[in-house]
C-alpha positions as CSV (number, residue, x, y, z in Angstrom):
1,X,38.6,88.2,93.2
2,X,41.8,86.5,91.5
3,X,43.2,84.1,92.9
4,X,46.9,85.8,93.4
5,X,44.8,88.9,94.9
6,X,43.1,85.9,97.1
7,X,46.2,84.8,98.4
8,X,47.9,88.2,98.5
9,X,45.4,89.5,100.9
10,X,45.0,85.5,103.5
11,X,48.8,86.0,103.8
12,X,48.7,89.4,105.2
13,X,45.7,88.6,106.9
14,X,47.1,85.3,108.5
15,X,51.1,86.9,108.4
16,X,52.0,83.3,107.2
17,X,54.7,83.4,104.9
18,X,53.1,80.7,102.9
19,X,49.4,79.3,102.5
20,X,48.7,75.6,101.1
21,X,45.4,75.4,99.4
22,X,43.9,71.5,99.6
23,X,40.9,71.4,96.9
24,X,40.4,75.3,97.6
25,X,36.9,76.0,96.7
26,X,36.9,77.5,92.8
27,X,34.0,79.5,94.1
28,X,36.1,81.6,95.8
29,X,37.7,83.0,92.7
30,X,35.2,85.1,90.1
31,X,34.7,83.2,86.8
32,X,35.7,86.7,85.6
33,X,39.2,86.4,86.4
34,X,40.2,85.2,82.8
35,X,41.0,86.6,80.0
36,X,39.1,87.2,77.4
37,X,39.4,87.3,74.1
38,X,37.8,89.9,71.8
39,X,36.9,88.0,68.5
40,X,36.8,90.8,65.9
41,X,40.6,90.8,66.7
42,X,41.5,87.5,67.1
43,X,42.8,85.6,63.3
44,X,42.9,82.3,65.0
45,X,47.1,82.4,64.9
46,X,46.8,79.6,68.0
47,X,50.0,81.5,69.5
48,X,48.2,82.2,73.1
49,X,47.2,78.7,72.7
50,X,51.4,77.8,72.4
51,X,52.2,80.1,75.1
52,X,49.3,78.8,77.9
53,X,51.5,76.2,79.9
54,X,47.7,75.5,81.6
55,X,46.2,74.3,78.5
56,X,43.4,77.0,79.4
57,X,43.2,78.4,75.7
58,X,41.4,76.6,72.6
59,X,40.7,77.3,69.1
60,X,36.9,77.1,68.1
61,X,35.8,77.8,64.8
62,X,39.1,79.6,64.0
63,X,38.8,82.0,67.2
64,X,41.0,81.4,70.8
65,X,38.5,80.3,74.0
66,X,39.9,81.0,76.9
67,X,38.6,78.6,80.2
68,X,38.3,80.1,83.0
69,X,38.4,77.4,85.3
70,X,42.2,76.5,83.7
71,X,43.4,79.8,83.4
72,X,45.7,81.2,86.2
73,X,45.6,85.2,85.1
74,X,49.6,84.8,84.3
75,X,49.3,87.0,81.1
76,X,51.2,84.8,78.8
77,X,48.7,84.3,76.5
78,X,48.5,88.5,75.9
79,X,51.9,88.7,75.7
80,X,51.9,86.2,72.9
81,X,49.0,88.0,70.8
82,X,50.0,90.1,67.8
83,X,46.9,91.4,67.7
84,X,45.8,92.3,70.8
85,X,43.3,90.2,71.3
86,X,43.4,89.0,74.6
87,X,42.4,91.3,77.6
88,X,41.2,91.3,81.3
């Protein structure tokens, strides 16, 4: 589950208008939530790495990592690719 899904669904459960998470359990949220980045497609630009205000992208051996314990799902990163190398 993402973690704005997550949220999305505990304040319509709770009808809180606003939830604060104190050291929310990251097993909560799937690993899979990232993106990921396809490495046939990705020339190693760094511009996802520019546009991640998380710091959740990396450049390894000329290709973008993405971590998904740092990235929030916000889409900035596949915005930024040129290439389309970045997916969910």
């Amino acid at each position: 589950m993402h973690r704005k899904e997550f949220i999305s669904k505990m304040l319509l459960a709770t009808g809180a208008g606003a939830l604060l998470l104190f050291n929310a359990c990251e097993s909560v949220f799937d690993n899979d939530s990232a993106y990921q980045v396809n490495e046939s497609k990705c020339t190693g630009c760094g511009d996802c790495v520019k546009s991640c205000s998380h710091n959740a992208i990396s450049l390894s051996g000329g290709v973008a990592t993405i971590s998904s314990s740092s990235c929030t799902s916000c889409g900035n990163c596949v915005k930024s690719c040129k290439h389309g190398a970045i997916s969910n």
